[in-house]
C-alpha positions in Angstrom: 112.5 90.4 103.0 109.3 90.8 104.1 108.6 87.1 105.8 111.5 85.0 107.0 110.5 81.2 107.6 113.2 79.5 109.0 113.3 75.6 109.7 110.1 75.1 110.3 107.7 71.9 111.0 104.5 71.2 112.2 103.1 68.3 113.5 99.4 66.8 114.0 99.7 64.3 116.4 102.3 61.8 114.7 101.7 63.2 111.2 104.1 65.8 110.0 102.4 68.0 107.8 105.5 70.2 107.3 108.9 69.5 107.3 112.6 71.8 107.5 110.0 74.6 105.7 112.4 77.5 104.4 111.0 81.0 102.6 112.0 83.9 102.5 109.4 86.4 101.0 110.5 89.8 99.1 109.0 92.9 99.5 106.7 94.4 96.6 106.6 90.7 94.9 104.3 87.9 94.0 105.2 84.9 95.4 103.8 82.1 94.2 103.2 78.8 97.0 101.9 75.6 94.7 101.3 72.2 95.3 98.7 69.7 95.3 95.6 69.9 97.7 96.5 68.1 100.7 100.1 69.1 100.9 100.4 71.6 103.6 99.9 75.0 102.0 96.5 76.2 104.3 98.6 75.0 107.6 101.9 76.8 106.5 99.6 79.8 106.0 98.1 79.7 109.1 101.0 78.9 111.1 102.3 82.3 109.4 98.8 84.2 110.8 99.9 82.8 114.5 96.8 80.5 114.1 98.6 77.2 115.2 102.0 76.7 117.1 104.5 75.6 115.9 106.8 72.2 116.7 109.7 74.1 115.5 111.6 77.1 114.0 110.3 80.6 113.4 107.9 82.9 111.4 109.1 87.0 110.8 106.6 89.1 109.3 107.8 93.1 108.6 110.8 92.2 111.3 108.0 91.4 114.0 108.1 87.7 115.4 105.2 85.7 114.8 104.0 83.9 117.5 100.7 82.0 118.6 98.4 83.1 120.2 99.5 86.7 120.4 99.9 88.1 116.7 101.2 91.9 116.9 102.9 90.8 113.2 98.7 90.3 112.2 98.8 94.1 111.6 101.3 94.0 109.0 99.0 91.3 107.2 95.6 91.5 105.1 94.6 87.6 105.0 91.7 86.1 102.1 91.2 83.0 103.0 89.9 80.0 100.4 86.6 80.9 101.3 85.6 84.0 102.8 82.3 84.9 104.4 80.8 88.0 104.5 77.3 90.1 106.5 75.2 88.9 103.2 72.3 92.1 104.0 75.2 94.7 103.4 76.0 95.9 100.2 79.8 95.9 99.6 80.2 99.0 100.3 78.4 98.6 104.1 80.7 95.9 104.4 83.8 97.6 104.0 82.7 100.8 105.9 82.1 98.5 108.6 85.5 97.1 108.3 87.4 100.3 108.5 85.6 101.3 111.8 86.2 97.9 113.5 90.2 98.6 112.5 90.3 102.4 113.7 91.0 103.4 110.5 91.0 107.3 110.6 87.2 108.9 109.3 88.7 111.0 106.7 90.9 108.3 105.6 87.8 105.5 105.2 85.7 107.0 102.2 88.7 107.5 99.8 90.2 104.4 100.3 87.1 102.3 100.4 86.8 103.6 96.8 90.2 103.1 95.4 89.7 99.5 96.6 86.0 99.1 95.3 87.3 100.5 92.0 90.4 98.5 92.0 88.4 95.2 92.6 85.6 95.6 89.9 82.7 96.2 92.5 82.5 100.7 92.7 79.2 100.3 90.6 77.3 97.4 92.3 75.0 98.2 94.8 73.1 95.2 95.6 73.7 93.0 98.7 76.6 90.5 99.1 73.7 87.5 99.4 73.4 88.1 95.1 77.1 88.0 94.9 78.6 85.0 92.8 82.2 83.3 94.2 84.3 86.0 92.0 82.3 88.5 93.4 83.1 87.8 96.9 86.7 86.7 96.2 87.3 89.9 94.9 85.8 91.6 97.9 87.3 89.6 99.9 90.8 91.2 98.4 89.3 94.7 98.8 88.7 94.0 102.8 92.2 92.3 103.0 94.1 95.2 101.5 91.7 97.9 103.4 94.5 99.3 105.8 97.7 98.9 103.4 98.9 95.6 104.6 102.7 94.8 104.0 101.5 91.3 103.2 98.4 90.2 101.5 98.2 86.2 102.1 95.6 84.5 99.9 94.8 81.0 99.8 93.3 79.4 96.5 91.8 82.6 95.4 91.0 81.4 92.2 89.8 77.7 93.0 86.2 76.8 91.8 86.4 80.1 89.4 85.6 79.8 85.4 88.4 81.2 83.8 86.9 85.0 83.0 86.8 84.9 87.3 90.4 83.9 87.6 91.8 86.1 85.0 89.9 88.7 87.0 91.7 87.9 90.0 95.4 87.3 89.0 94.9 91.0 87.4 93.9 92.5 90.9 96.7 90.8 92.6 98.7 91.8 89.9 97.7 95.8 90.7 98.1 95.1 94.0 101.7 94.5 93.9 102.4 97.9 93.4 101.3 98.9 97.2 102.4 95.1 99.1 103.7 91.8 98.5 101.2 89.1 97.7 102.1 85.3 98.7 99.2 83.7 97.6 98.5 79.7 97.3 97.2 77.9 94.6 97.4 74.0 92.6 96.7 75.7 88.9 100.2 76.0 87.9 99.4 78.0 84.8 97.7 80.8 87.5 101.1 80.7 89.5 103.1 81.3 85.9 101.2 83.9 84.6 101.7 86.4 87.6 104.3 85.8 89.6 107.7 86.6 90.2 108.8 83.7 92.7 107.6 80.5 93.4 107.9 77.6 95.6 106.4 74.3 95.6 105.2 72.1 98.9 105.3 68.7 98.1 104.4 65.9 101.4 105.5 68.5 103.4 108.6 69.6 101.8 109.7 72.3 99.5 111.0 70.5 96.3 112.2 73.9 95.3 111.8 77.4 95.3 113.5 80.2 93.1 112.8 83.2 90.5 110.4 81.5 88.1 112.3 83.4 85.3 115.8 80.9 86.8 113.1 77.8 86.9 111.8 78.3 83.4 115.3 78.8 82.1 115.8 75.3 82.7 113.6 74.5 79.8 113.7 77.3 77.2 117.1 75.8 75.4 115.4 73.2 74.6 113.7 71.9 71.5 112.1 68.3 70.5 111.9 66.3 67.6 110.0 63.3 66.0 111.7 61.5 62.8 110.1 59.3 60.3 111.8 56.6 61.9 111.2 54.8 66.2 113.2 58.0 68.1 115.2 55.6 69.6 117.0 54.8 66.4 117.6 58.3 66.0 119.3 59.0 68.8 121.4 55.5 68.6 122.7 57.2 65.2 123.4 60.6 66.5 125.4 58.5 69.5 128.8 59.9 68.4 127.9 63.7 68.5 128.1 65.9 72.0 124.6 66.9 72.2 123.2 66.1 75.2 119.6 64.2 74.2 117.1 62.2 75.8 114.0 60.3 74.8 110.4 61.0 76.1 107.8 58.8 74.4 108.4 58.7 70.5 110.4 62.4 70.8 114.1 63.4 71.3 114.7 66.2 73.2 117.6 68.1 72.7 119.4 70.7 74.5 120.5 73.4 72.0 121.9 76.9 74.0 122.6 78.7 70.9 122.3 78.9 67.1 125.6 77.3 66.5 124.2 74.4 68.4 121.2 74.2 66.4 123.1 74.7 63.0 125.4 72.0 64.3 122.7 69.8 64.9 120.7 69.7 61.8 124.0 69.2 59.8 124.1 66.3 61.8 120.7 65.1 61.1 121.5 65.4 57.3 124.6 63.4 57.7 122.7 60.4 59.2 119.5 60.8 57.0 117.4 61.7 59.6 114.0 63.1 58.3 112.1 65.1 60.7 108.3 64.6 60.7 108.1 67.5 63.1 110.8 70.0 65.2 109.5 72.7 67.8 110.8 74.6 70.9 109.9 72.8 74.2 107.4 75.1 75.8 108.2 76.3 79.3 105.8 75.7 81.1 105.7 75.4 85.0 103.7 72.0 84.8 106.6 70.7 83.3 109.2 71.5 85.6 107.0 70.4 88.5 106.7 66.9 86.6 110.3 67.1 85.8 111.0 67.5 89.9 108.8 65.0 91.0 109.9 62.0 88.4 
């Protein structure tokens, strides 16, 4: 694992913000951190730079103790936060040059990797200064600095927010890329962002995790699952289909049932011809993170 946060909480005066937080981070993933905005996500991540102490528990980045005020684990991290700030006279480029001299990045070393990273964010053919840039622009800069000396972590916090959807397509594909050389936890409240690229995710909600796994195990909750509307109110479908086994509910005017397997769903439509149901409609419930979030927090 690359982080290890164990039992912790952190307080502002009497207001907990965060509560019994536990994540553990693998290496070369994307871990996805959602939740409303408000609910902790920008303090957790901060607490994890060393920013702000903690009441209680502990913060391991790359096996090295986080801890405030002093932050050796910092150099295992490349941070973008929600909105970065940038020299605006220097041209990208400039920027980055300037970046790799402030770390001690080697001479030989600065030129070649200052152009994988331009090339990797979109920006290797744009000269003109950072003032010109639009918010995509910069976020994606921003990602080139934070990646600049091969973090093992790259922490981003709402890197798409305020983006049209060509800019945050833009950026889940870099963090997707940049997967290959670290592990990317990066915050966000556009759950369909969070379910397109990553490989874990957790959600913060009033200061707790509600839960956290492999979004493949979170979606699997829903993919069995199919819904259907009858010419009659759904709730006089399902008091005729009473006597069978499947396990139904109602949502609005749909049934929803749980079908595992195509025996299961051969099973159930002889049933619905045995009752004279008539379908008006019959599709797979879609997975969709959204929906499992709602289904948590009913």
């Amino acid at each position: 694992m690359v982080v290890r946060i164990e039992n912790v909480t952190k307080r502002f005066g009497n207001r907990t913000v965060l509560r019994d937080i536990d994540l553990h981070i693998p290496s070369h993933s994307i871990y996805g951190f959602v939740g409303a905005n408000g609910a902790g996500k920008t303090t957790l991540m901060k607490c994890m730079l060393g920013l702000l102490p903690l009441n209680q528990g502990t913060i391991t980045v790359a096996g090295e103790r986080v801890t405030f005020g002093e932050t050796p684990s910092n150099q295992y991290i490349g941070y973008l936060p929600d909105v970065p700030e940038f020299y605006p006279f220097y041209t990208a480029q400039q920027y980055l040059e300037l970046c790799a001299v402030i770390t001690g990045m080697p001479r030989k070393e600065q030129k070649p990797r200052i152009d994988e990273l331009l090339t990797l964010v979109g920006l290797a053919d744009t000269s003109s200064s950072i003032s010109t840039y639009s918010r995509g622009m910069k976020q994606r800069l921003g990602i080139a600095q934070a990646l600049l000396n091969r973090p093992k972590l790259l922490i981003c916090d709402e890197p798409t927010s305020a983006l049209d959807p060509a800019g945050r397509a833009q950026i889940l594909s870099i963090l997707q890329k940049a997967k290959e050389e670290t592990t990317v936890f990066f915050s966000t409240h556009i759950l369909s962002d969070a379910e397109q690229i990553c490989d874990h995710v957790a959600m913060l909600h009033e200061g707790k995790i509600i839960f956290q796994d492999d979004l493949r195990t979170l979606q699997q909750q829903f993919q069995d699952q199919f819904i259907y509307r009858f010419t009659i109110p759904v709730q006089q479908a399902k008091n005729r289909l009473q006597h069978t086994a499947f396990q139904m509910e109602c949502s609005d005017d749909e049934l929803i049932v749980y079908l595992p397997n195509d025996t299961q769903r051969l099973a159930f439509m002889t049933e619905l011809t045995k009752n004279a149901l008539i379908m008006e409609s019959m599709h797979p419930q879609a997975s969709q993170l959204e929906q499992l979030v709602l289904e948590v927090l009913r």
